[in-house]
CHARMM internal coordinates of N, CA and C (Angstrom, degrees):
IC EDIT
DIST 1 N 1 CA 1.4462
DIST 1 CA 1 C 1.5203
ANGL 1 N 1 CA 1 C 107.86
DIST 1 C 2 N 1.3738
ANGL 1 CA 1 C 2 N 119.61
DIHE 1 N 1 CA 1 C 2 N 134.03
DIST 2 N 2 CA 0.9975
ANGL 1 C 2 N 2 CA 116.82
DIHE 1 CA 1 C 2 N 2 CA -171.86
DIST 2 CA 2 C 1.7898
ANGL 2 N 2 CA 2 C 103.65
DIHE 1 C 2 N 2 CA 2 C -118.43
DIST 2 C 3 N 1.9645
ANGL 2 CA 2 C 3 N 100.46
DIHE 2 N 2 CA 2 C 3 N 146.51
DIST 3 N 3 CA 1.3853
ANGL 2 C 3 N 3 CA 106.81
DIHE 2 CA 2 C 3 N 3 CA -163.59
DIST 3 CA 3 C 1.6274
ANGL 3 N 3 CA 3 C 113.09
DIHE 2 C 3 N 3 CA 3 C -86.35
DIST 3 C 4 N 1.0737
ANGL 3 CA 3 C 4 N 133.51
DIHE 3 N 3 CA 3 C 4 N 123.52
DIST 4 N 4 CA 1.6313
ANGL 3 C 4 N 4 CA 134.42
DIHE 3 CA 3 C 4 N 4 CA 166.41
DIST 4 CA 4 C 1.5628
ANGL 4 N 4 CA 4 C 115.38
DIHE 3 C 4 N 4 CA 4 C -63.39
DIST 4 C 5 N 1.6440
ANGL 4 CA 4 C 5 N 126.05
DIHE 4 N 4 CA 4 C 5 N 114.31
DIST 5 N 5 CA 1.4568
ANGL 4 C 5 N 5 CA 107.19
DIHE 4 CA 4 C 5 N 5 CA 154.91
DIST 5 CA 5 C 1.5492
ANGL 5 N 5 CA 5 C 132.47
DIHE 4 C 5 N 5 CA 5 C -68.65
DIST 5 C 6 N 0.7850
ANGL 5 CA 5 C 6 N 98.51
DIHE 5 N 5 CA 5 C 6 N 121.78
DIST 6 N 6 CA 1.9954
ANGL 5 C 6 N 6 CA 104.96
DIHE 5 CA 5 C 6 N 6 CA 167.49
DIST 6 CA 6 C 1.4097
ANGL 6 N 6 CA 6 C 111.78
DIHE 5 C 6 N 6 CA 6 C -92.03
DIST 6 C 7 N 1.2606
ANGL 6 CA 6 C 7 N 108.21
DIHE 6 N 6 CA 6 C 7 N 108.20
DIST 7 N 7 CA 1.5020
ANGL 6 C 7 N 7 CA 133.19
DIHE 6 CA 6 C 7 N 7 CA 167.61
DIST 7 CA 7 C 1.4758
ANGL 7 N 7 CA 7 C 117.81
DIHE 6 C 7 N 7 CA 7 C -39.90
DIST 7 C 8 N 1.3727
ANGL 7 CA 7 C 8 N 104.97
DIHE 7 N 7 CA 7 C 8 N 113.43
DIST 8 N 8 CA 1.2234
ANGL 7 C 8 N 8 CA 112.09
DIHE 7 CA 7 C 8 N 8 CA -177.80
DIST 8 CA 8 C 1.3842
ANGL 8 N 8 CA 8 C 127.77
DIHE 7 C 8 N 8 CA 8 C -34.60
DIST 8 C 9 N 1.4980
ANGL 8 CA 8 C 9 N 127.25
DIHE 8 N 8 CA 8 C 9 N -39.15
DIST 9 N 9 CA 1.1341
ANGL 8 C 9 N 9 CA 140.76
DIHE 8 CA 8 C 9 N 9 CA -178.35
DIST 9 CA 9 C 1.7283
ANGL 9 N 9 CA 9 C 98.73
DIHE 8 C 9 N 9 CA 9 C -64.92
DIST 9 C 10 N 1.4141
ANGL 9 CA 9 C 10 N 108.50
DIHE 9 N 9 CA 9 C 10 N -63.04
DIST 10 N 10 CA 1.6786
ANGL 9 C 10 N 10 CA 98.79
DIHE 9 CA 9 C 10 N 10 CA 175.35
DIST 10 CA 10 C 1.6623
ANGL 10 N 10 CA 10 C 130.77
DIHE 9 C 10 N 10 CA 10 C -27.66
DIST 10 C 11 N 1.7038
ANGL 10 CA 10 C 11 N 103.08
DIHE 10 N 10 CA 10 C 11 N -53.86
DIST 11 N 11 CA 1.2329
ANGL 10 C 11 N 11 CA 139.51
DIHE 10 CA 10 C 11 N 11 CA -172.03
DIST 11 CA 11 C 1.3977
ANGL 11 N 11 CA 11 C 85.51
DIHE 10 C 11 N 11 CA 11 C -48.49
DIST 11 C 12 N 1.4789
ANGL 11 CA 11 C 12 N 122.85
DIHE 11 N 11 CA 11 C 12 N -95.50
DIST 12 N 12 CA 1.1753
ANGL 11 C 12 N 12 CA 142.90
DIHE 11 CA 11 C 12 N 12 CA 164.58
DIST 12 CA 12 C 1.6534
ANGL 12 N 12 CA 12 C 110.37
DIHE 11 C 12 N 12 CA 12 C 8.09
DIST 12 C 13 N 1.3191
ANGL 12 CA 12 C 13 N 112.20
DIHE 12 N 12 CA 12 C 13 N -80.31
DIST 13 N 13 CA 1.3847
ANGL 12 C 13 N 13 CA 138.84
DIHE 12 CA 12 C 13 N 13 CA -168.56
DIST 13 CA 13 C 1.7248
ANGL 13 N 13 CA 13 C 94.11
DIHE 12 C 13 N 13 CA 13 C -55.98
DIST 13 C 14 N 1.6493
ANGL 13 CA 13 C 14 N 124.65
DIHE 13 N 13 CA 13 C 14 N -64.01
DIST 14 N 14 CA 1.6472
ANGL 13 C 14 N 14 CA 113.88
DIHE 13 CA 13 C 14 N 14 CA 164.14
DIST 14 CA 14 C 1.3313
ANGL 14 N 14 CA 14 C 108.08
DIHE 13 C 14 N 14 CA 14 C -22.04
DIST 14 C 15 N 1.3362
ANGL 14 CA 14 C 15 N 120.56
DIHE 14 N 14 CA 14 C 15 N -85.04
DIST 15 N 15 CA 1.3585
ANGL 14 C 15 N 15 CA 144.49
DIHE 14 CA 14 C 15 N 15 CA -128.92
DIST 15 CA 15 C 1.9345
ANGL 15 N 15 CA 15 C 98.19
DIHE 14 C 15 N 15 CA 15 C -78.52
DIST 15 C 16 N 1.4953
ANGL 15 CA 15 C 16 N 102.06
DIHE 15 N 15 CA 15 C 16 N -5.73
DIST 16 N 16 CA 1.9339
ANGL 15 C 16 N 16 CA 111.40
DIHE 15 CA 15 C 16 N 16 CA -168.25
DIST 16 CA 16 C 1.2849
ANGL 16 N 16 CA 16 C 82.14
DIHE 15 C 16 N 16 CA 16 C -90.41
DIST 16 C 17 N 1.6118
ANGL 16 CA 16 C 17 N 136.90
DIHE 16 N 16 CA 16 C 17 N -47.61
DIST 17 N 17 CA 1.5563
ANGL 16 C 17 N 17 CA 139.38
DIHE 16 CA 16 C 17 N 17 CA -138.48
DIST 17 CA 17 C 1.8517
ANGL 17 N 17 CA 17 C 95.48
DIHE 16 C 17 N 17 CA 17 C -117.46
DIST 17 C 18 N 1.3076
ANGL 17 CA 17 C 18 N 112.68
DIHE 17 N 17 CA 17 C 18 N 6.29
DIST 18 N 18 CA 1.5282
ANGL 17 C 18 N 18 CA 108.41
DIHE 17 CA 17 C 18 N 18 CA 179.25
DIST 18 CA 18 C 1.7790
ANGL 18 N 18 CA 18 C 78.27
DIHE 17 C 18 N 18 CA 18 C -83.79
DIST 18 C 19 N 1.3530
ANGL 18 CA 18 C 19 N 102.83
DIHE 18 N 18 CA 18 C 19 N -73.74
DIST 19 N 19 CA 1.3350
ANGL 18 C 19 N 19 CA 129.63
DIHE 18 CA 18 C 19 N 19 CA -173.82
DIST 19 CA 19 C 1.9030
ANGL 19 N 19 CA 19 C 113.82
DIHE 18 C 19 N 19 CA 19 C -24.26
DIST 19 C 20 N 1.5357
ANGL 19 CA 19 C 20 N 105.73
DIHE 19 N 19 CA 19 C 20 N -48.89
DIST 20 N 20 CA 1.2964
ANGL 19 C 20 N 20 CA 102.51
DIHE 19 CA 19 C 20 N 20 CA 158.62
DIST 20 CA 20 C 0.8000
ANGL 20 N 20 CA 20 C 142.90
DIHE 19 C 20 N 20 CA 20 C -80.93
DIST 20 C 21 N 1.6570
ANGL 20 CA 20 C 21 N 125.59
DIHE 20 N 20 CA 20 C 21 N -0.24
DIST 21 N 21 CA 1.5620
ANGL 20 C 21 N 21 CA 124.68
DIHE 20 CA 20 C 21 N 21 CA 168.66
DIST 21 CA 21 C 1.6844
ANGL 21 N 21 CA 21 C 99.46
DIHE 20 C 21 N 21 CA 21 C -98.69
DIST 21 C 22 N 1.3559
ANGL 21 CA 21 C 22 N 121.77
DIHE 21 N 21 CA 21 C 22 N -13.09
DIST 22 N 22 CA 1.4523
ANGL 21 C 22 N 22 CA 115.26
DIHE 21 CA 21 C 22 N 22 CA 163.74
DIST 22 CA 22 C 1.5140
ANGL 22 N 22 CA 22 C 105.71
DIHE 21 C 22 N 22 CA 22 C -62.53
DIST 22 C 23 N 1.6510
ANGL 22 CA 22 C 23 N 130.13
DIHE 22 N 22 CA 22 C 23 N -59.93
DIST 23 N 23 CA 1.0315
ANGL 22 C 23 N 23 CA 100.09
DIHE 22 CA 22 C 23 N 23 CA -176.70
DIST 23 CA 23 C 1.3062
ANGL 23 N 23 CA 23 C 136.93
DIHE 22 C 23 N 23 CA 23 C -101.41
DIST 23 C 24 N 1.3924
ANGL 23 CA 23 C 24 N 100.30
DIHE 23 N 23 CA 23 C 24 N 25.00
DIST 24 N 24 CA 1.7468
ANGL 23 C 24 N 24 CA 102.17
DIHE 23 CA 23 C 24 N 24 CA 177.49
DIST 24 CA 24 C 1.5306
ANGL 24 N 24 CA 24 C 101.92
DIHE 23 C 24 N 24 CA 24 C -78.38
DIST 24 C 25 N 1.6934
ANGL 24 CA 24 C 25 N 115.46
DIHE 24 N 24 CA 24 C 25 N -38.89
DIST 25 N 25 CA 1.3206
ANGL 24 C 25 N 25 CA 128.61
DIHE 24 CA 24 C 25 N 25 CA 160.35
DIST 25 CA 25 C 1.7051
ANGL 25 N 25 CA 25 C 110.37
DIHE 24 C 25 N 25 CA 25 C -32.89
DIST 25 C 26 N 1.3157
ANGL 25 CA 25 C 26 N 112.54
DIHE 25 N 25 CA 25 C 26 N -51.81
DIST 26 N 26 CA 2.1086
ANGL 25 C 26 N 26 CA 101.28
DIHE 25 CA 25 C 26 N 26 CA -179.27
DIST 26 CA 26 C 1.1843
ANGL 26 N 26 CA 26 C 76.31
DIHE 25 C 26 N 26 CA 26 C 116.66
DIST 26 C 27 N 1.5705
ANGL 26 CA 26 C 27 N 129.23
DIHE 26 N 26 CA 26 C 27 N 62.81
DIST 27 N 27 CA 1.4343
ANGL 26 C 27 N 27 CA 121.39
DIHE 26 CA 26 C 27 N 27 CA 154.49
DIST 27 CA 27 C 1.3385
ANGL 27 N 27 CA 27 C 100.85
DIHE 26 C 27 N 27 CA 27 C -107.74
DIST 27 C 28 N 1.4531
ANGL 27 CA 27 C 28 N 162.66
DIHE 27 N 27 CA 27 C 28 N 161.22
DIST 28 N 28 CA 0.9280
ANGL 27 C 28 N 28 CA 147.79
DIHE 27 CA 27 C 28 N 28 CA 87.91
DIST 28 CA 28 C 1.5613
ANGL 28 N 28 CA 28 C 136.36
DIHE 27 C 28 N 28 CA 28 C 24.32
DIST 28 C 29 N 1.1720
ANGL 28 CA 28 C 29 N 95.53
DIHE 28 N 28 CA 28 C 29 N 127.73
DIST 29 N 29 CA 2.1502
ANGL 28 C 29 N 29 CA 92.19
DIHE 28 CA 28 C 29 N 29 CA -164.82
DIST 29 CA 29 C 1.5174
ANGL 29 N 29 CA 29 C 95.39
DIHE 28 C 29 N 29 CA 29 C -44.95
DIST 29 C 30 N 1.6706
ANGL 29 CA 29 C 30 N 101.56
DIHE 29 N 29 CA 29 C 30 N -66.40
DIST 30 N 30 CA 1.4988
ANGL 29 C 30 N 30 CA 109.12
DIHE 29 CA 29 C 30 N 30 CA -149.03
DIST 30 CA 30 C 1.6387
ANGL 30 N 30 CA 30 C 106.24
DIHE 29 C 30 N 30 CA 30 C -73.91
DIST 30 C 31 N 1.6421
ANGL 30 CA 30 C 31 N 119.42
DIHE 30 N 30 CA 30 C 31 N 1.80
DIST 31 N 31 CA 1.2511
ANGL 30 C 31 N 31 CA 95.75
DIHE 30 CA 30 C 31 N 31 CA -179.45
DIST 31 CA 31 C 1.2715
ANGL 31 N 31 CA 31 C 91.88
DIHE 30 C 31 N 31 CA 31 C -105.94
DIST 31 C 32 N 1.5229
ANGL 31 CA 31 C 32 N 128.14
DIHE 31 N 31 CA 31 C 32 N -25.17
DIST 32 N 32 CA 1.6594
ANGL 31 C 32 N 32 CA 114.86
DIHE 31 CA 31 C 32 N 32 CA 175.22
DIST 32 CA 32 C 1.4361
ANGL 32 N 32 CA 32 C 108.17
DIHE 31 C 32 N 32 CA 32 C -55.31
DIST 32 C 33 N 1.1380
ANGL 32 CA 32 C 33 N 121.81
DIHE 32 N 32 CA 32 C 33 N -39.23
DIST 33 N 33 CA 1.6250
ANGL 32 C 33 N 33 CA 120.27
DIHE 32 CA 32 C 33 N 33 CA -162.98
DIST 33 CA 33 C 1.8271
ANGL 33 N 33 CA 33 C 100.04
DIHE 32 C 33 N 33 CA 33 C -63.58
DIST 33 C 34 N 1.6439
ANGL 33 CA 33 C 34 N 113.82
DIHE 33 N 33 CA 33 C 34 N -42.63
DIST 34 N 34 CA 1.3013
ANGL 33 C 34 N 34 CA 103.84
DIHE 33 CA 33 C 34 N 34 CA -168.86
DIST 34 CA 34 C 1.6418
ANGL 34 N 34 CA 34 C 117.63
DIHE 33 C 34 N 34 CA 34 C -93.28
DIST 34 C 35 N 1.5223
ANGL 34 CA 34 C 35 N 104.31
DIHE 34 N 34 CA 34 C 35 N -14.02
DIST 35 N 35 CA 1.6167
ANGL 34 C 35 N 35 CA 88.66
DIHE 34 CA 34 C 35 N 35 CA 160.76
DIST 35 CA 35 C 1.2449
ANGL 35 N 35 CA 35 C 109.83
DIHE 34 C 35 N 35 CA 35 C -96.45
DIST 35 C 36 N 1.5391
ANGL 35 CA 35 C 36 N 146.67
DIHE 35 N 35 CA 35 C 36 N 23.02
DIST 36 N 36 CA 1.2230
ANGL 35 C 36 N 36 CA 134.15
DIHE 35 CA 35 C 36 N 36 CA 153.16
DIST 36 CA 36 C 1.6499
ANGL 36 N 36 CA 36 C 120.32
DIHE 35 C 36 N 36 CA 36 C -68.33
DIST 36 C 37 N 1.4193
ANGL 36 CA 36 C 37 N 85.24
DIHE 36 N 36 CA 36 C 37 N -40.05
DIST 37 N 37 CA 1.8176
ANGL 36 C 37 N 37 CA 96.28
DIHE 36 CA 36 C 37 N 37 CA -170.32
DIST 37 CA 37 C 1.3776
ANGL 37 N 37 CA 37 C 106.77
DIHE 36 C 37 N 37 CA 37 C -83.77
DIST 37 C 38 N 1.3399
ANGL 37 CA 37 C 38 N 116.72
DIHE 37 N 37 CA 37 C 38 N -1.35
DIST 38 N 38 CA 1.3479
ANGL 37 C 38 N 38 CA 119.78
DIHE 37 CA 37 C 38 N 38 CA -171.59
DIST 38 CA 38 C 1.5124
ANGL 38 N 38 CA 38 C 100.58
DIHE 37 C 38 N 38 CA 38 C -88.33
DIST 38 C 39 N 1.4891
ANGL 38 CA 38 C 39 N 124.44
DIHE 38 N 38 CA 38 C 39 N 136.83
DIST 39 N 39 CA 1.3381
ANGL 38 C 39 N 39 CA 134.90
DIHE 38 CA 38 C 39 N 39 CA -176.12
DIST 39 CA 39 C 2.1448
ANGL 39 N 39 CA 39 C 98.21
DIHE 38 C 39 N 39 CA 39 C -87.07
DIST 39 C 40 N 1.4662
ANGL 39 CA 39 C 40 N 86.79
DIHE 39 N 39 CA 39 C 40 N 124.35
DIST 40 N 40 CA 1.7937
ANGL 39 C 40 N 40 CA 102.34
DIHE 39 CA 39 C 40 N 40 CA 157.64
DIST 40 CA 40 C 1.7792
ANGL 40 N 40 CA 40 C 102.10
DIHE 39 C 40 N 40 CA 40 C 98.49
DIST 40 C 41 N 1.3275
ANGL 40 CA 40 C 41 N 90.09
DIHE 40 N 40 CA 40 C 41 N -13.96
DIST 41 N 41 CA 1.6514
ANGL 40 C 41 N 41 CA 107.62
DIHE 40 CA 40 C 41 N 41 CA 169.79
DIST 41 CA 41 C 2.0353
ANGL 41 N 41 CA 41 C 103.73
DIHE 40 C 41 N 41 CA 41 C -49.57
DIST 41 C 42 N 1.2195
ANGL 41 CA 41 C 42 N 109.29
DIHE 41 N 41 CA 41 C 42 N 100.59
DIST 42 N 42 CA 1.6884
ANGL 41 C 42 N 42 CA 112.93
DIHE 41 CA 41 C 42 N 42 CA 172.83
DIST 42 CA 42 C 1.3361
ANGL 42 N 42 CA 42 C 106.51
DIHE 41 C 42 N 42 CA 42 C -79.30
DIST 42 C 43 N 1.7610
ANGL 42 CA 42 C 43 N 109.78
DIHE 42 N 42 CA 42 C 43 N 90.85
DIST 43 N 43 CA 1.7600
ANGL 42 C 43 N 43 CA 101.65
DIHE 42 CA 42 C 43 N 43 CA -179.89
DIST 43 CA 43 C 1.8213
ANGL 43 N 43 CA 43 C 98.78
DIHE 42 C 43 N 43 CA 43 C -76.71
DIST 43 C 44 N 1.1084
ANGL 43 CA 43 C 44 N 100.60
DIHE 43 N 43 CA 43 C 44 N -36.23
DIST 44 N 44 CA 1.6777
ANGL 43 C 44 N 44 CA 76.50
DIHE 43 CA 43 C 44 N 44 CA 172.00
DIST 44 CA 44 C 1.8499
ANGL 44 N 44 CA 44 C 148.12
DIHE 43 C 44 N 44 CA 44 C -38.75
DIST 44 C 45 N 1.6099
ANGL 44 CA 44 C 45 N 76.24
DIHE 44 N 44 CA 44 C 45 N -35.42
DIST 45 N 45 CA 1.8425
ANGL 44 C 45 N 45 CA 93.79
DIHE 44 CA 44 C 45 N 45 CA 175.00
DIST 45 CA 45 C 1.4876
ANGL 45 N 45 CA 45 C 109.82
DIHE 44 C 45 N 45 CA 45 C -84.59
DIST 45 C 46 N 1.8153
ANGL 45 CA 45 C 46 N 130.60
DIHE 45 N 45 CA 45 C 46 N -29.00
DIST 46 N 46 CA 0.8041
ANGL 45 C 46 N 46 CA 144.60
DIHE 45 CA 45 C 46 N 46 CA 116.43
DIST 46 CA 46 C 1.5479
ANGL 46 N 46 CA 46 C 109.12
DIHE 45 C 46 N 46 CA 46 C 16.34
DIST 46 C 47 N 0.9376
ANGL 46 CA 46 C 47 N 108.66
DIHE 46 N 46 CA 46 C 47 N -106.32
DIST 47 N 47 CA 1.9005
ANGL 46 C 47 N 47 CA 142.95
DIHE 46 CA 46 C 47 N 47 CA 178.02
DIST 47 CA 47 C 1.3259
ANGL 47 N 47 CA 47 C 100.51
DIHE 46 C 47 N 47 CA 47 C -33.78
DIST 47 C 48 N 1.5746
ANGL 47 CA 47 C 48 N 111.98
DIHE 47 N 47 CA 47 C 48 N -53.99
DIST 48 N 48 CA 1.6140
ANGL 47 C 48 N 48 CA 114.51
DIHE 47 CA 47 C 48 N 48 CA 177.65
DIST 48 CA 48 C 1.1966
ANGL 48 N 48 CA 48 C 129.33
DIHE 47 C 48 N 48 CA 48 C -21.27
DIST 48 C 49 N 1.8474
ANGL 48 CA 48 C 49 N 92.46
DIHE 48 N 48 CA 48 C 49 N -74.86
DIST 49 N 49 CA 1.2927
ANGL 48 C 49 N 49 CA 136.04
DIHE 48 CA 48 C 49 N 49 CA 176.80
DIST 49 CA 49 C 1.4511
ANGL 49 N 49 CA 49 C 111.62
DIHE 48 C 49 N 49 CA 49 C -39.97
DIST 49 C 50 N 1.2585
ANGL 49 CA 49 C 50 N 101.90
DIHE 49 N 49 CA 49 C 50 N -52.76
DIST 50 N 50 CA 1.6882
ANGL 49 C 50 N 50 CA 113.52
DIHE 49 CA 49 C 50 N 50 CA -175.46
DIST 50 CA 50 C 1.4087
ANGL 50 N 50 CA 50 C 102.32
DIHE 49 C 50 N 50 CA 50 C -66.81
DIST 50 C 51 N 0.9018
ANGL 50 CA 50 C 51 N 102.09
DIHE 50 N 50 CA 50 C 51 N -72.72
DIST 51 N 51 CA 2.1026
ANGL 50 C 51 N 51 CA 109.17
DIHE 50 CA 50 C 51 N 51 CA 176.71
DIST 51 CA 51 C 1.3873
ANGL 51 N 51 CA 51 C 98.28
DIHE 50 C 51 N 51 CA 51 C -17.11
DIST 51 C 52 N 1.0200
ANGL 51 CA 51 C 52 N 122.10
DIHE 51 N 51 CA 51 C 52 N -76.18
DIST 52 N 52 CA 1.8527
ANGL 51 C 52 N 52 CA 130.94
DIHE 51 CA 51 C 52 N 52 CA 162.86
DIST 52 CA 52 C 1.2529
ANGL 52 N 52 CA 52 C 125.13
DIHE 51 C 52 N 52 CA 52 C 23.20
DIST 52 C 53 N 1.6010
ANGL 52 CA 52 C 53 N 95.14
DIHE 52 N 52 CA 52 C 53 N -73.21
DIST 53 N 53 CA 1.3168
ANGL 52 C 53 N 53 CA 126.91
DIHE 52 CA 52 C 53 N 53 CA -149.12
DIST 53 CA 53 C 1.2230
ANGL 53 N 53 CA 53 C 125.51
DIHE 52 C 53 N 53 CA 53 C 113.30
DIST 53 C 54 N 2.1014
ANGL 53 CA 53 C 54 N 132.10
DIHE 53 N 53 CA 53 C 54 N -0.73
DIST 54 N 54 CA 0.9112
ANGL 53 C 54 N 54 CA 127.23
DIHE 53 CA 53 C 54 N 54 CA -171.61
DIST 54 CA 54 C 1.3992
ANGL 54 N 54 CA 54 C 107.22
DIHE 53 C 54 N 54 CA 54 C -87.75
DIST 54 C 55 N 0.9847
ANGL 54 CA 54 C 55 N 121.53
DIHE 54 N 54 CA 54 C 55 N 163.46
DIST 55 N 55 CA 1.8818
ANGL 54 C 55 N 55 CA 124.75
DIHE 54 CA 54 C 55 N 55 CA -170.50
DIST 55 CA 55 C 1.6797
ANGL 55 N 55 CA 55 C 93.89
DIHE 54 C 55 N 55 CA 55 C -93.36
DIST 55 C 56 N 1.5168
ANGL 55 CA 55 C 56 N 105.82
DIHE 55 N 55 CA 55 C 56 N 137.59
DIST 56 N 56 CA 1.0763
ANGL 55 C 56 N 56 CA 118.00
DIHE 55 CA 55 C 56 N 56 CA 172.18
DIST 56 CA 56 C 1.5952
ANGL 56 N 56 CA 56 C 117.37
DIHE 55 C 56 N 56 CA 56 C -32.48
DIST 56 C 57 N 1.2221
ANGL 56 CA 56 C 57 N 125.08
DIHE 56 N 56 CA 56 C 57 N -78.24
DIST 57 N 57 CA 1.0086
ANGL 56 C 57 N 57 CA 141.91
DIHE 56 CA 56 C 57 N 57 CA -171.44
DIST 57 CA 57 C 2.0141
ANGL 57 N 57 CA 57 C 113.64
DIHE 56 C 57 N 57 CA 57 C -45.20
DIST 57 C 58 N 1.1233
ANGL 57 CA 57 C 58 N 104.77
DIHE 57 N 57 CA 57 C 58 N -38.41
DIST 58 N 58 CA 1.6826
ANGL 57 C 58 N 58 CA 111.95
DIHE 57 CA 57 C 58 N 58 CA 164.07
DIST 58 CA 58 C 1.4519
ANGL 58 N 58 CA 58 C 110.29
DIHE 57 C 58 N 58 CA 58 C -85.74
DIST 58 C 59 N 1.4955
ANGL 58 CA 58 C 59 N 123.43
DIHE 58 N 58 CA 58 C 59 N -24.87
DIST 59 N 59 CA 1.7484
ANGL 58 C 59 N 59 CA 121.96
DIHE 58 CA 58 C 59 N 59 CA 179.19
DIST 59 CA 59 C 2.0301
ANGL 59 N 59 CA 59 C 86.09
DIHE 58 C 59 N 59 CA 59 C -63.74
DIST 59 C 60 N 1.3154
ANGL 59 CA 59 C 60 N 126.29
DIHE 59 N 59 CA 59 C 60 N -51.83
DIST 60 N 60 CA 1.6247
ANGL 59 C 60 N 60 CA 124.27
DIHE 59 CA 59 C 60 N 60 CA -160.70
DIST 60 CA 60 C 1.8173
ANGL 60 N 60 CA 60 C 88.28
DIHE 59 C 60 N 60 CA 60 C -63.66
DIST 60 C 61 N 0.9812
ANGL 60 CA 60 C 61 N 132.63
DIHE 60 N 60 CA 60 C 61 N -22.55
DIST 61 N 61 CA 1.6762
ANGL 60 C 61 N 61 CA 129.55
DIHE 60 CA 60 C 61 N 61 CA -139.81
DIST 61 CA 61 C 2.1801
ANGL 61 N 61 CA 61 C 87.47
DIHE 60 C 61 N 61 CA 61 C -98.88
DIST 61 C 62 N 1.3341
ANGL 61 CA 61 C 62 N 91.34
DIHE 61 N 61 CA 61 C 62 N -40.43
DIST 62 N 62 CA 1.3594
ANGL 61 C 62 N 62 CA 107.26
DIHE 61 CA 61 C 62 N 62 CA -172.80
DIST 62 CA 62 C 1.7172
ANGL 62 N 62 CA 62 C 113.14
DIHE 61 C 62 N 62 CA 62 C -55.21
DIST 62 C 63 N 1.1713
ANGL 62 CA 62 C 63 N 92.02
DIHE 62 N 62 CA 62 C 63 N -65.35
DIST 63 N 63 CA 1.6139
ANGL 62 C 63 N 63 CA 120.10
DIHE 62 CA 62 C 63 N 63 CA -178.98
DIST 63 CA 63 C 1.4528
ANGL 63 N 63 CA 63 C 114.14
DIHE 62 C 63 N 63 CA 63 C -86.85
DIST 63 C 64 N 1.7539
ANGL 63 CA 63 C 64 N 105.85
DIHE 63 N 63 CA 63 C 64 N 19.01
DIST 64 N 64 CA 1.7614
ANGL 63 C 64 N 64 CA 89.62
DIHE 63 CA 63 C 64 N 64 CA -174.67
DIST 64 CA 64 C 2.0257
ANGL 64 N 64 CA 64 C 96.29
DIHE 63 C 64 N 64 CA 64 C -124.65
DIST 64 C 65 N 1.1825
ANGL 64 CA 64 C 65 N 106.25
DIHE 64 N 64 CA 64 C 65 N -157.73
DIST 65 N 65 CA 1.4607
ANGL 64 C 65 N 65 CA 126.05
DIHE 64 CA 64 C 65 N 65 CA 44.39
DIST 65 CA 65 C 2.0326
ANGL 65 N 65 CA 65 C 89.70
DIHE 64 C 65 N 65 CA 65 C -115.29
DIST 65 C 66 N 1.5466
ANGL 65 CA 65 C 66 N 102.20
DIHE 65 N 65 CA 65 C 66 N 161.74
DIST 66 N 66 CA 1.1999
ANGL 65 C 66 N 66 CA 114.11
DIHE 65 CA 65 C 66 N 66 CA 166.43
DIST 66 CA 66 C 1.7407
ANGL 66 N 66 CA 66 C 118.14
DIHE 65 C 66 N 66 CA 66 C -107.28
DIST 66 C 67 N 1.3782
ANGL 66 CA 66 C 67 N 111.51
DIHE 66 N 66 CA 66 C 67 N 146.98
DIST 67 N 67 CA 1.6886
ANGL 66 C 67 N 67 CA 87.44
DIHE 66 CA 66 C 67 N 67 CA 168.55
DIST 67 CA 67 C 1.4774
ANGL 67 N 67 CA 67 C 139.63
DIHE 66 C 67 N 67 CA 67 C -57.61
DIST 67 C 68 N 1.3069
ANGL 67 CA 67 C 68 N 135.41
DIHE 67 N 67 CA 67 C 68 N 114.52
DIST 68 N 68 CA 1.1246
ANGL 67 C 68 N 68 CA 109.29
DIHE 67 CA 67 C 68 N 68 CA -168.52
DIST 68 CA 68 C 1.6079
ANGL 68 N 68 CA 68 C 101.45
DIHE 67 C 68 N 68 CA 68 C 115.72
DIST 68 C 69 N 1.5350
ANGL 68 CA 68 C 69 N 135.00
DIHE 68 N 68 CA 68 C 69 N -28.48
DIST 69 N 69 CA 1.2245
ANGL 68 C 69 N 69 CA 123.98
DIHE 68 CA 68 C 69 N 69 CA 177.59
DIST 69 CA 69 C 1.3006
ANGL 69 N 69 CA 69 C 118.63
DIHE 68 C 69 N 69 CA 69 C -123.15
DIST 69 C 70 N 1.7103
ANGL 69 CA 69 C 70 N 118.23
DIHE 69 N 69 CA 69 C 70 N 12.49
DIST 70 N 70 CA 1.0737
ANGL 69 C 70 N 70 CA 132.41
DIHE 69 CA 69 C 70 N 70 CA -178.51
DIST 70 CA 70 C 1.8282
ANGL 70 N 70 CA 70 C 96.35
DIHE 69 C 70 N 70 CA 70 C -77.12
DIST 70 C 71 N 1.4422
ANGL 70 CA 70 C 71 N 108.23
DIHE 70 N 70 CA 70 C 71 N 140.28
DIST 71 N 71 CA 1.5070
ANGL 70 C 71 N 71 CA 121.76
DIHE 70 CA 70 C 71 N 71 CA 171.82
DIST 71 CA 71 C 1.6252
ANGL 71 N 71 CA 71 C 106.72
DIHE 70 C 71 N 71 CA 71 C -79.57
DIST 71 C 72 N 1.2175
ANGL 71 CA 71 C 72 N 105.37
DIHE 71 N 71 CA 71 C 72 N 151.82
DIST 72 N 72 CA 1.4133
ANGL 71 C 72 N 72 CA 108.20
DIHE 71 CA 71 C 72 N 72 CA -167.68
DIST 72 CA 72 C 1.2748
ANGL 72 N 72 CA 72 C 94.82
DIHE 71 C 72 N 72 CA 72 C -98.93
DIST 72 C 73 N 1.5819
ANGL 72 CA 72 C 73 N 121.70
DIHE 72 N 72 CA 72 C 73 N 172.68
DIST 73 N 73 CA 1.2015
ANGL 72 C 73 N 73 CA 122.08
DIHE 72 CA 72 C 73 N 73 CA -147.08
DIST 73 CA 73 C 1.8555
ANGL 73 N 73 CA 73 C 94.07
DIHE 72 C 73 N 73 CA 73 C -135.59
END
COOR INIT
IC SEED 1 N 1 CA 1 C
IC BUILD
């Protein structure tokens, strides 16, 4: 199997419009920004959650943990 590069600028441009439907949703800048760029991150289920009624911050808690948004102990 052979691997395809995706152009940084593309990459980029995903990871700008993940980031804005996280926070048009009522996510938080800095947590939309880092589960956008984060790979395997399902903003769709994300979005779900929110649609709901669940608060951003427990929709990530639900569907995670992610690196980076796990609470320290």
């Amino acid at each position: 199997m052979t691997t395809q590069h995706v152009p940084a600028a593309a990459t980029d441009s995903v990871v700008a419009w993940r980031g804005r439907l996280l926070q048009a949703a009522g996510f938080p800048d800095t947590l939309a920004q880092l589960l956008a760029a984060t790979p395997g991150v399902d903003i769709h289920a994300l979005l779900n959650l929110v649609d709901r009624g669940c608060p951003p911050e427990l929709a990530v808690r639900i569907l995670g943990p992610f690196a980076g948004t796990r609470e320290r102990e």
